[in-house]
N, C-alpha and C positions, 0 to 999 in steps of 0.2 A: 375700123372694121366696117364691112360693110352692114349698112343700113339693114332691117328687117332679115337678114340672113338666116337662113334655117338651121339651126344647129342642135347640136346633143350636148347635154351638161356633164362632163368629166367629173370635178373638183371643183368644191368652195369653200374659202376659207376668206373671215374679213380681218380689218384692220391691220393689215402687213406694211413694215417699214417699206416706204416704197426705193428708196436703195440699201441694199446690205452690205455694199460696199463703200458706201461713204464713210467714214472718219470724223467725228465730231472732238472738239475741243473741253468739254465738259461731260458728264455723268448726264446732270440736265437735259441740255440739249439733245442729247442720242436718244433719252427715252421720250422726249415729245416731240422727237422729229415727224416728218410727214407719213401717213399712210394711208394706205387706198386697199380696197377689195381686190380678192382674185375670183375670177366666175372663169374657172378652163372651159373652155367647149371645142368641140369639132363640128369644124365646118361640112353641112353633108352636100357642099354643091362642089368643095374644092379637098375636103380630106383635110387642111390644113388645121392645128389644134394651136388656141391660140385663147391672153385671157383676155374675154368680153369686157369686163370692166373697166380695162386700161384704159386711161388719160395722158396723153402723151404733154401735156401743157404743162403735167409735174415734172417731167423728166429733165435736169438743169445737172447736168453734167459740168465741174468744176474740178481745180487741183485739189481738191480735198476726198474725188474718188481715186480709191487705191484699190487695184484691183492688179496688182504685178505677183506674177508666182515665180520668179526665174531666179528669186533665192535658192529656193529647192534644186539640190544638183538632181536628184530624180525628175522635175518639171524643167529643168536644162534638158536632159538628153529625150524628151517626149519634143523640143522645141526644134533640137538638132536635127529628128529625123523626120520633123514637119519641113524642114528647110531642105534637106535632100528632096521631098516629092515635089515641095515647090520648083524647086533648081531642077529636075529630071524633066516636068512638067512642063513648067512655063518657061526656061530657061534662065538665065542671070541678065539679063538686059531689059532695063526699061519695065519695071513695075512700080505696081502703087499699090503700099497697103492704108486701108482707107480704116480706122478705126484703131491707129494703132500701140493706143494706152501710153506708158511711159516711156516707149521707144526700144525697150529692152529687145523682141521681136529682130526689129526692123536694124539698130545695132549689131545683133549678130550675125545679119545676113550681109551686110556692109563689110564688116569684120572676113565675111569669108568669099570678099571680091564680089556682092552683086549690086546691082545699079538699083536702085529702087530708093521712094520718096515714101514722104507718110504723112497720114494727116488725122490729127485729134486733137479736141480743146481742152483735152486734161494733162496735154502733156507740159511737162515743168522743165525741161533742161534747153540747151543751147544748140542741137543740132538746127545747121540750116537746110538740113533735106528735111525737116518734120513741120509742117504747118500747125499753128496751132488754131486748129478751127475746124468744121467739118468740109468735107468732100461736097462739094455741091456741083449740081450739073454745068453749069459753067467757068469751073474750075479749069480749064482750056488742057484737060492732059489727055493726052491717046498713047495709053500702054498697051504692051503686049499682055499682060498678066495684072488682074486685080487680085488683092487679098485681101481677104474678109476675115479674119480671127475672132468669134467671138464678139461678132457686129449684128449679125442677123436675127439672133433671137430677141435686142433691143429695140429692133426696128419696128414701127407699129403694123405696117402693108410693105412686107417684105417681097412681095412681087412689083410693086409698084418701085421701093426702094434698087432692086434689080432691076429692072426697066428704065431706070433715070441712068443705075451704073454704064448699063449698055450705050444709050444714046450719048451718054458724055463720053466715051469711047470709040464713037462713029460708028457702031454697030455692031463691033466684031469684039474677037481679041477674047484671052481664056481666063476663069475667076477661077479661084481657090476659098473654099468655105468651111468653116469649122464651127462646129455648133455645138451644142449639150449633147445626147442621144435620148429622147424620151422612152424608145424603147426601154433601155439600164435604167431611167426613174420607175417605171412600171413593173419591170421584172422586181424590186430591189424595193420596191413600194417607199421611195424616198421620198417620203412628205419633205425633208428638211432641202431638197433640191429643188421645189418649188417655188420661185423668188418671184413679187410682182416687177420688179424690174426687168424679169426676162418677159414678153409679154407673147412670144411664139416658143413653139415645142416641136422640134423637127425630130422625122424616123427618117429612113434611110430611102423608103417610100417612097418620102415627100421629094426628094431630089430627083428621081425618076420619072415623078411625074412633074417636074416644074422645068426639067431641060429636054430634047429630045438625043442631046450628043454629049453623053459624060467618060471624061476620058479615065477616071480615075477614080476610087472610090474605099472606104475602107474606115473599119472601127478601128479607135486608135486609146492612150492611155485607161487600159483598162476597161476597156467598152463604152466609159464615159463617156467619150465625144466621137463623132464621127465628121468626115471629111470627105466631100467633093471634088474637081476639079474638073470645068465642063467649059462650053462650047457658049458663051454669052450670046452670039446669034442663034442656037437654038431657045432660047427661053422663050416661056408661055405659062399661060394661066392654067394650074391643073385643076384635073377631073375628079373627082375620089373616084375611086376604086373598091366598091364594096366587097371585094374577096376578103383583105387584108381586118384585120384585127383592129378594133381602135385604140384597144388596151382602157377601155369605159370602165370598168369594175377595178384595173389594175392598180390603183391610185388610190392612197388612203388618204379619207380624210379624216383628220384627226380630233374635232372638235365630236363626232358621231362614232366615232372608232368601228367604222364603216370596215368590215372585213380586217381588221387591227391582228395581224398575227401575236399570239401569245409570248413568243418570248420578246417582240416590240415592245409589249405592253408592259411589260415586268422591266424591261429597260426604261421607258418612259416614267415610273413610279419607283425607280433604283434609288431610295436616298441616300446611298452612302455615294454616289457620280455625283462630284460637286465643279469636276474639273475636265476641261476642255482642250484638246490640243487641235487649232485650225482658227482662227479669226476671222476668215473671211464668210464666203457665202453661205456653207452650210454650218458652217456655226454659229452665225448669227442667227440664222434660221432656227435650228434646232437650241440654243439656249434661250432666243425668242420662246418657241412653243413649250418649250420645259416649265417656263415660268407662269405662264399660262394656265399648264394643267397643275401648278401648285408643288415643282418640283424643282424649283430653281438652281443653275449653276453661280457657281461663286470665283472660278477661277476661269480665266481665255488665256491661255497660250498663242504663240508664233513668232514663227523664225522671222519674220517680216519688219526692218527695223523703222519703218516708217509708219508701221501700227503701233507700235508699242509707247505706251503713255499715250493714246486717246482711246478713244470711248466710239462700243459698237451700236447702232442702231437698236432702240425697242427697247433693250435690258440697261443698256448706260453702264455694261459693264468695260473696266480697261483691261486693253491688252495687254499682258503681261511678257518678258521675255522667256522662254523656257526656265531660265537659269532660278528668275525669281519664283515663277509658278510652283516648279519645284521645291523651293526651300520652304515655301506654304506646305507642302505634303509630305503625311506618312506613308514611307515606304510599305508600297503594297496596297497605297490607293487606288482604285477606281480612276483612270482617265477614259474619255470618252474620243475616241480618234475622227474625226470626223469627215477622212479619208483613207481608206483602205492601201487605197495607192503608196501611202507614205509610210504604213505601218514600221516596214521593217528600219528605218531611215528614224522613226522617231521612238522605237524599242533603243537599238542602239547608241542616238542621243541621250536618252535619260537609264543609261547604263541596266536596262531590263528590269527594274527596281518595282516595276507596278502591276497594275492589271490592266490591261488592255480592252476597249469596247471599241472595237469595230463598226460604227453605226449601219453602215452599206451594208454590211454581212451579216446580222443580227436574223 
């Protein structure tokens, strides 16, 4: 980040696993894995919201992070109709998605005839269209189409990281970007979607003012994320915009119960929620701080067969498969969903038997 930069403080919270998507081999291990601060602030020379603390010298990306949702036939068909705007977009010929995890992505668009290469050091199988290593500027490719899934908010100077993209592309040539939506963290006041491994927070704002030529644009799974598609020779260094909201106050932080809506709080102090359906981000997160405020979970679910039998960050609790979680619980337990999105998908897995907590919707 930049030196002395003038900024406004969002959110802080310390001690956070600094990846929630890693996978540890023991209980041990996960809970004395590494952790770093989060200081959110907004930048007031560029609007950009991003955490000050970040150390990028931790960030050691290996096959032990698992970060794949394509189990999910619901996070299938959110993939399917990412792959139609890219293919409307950018067309089928000659792309590079650069960051593109276990290849699952980059597979299906292969699967439905388009040309395109990928490159990540976490990826573990045997495609030889998928590098396993990062995208670097001399990586000698000139595509029509870069994709970015879920790359940008790890990147420390995301204008800078865009700016390398462009020039290793000889200047031109159209990017596809998919992010969290900081907006839905603020409206939705989701502490639990704050991870120090994302280390930037985009609005839809921020993409307006970082390109001058966006051909495409749009919230997507549930407001969750949103998505770009622009003009890589328009990019530049943005302005903020002091009309716009920074959403300052909208962020709760939970060690001060800063603005903590009432029925949050009765959720965070729920003892009879012992059990979790979601393993990844925001359930490490949110069983992370449960345990914290003195309210621990006992049970992690997910469909995810490559979590299941290791241990999540911070708590060292194991992933459990649906099937075993369940047979731990009496019917008409308390589960804690830790994605709204999948509600109905995971009522009807475990044959409607419980109580459902929504944490998003709370």
């Amino acid at each position: 980040m930049e030196q002395g930069a003038r900024v406004k403080l969002l959110y802080e919270s310390k001690g956070f696993p600094i990846f929630q998507n890693r996978m540890y081999d023991s209980s041990k291990e996960a809970v004395e894995c590494p952790k770093g601060d989060i200081l959110l602030v907004e930048n007031l020379d560029t609007g950009l919201v991003y955490n000050d603390a970040f150390l990028p010298e931790m960030m050691i990306y290996d096959a032990n992070y698992q970060n794949e949702q394509g189990v999910s036939a619901l996070f299938q068909q959110h993939l399917s109709s990412m792959a139609k705007v890219i293919k409307q977009s950018m067309g089928d010929i000659n792309l590079v998605e650069v960051g593109c995890g276990k290849g699952f992505f980059l597979e299906m668009l292969l699967g439905q005839g388009v040309d395109v290469i990928g490159f990540d050091p976490t990826y573990e199988g045997s495609n030889p269209r998928i590098e396993k290593c990062y995208f670097e500027s001399d990586s000698g490719i000139k595509a029509k189409g870069i994709i970015l899934r879920h790359v940008l908010e790890h990147v420390q100077d995301p204008i800078d990281f865009l700016m390398m993209l462009r020039k290793a592309n000889g200047g031109s040539g159209l990017v596809y970007i998919e992010v969290p939506c900081f907006d839905w963290i603020c409206r939705r006041r989701a502490w639990f979607d704050i991870f120090y491994e994302h280390v930037n927070y985009f609005r839809m704002s921020d993409f307006y003012r970082i390109f001058d030529s966006i051909i495409e644009s749009g919230n997507v799974f549930g407001d969750q994320y949103l998505y770009v598609v622009a003009e890589l020779a328009s990019l530049k260094k943005p302005v903020i915009n002091p009309v716009i909201n920074s959403g300052v106050n909208a962020v709760v932080n939970i060690e001060d119960r800063v603005s903590f809506p009432g029925d949050f709080l009765s959720t965070l102090k729920d003892k009879t929620g012992k059990a979790i359906w979601g393993g990844a981000s925001k359930g490490v997160i949110f069983s992370f701080l449960k345990a914290r405020y003195g309210q621990p979970i006992e049970i992690v679910m997910d469909i995810n067969p490559f979590k299941q039998g290791r241990y999540i960050a911070g708590t060292g609790l194991c992933v459990m498969s649906p099937e075993k979680g369940m047979s731990l619980l009496q019917k008409g337990s308390t589960i804690y969903v830790m994605n709204s999105n999948y509600l109905a998908e995971i009522k009807k897995m475990s044959n409607y038997a419980y109580h459902y907590v929504s944490v998003d919707h709370v």
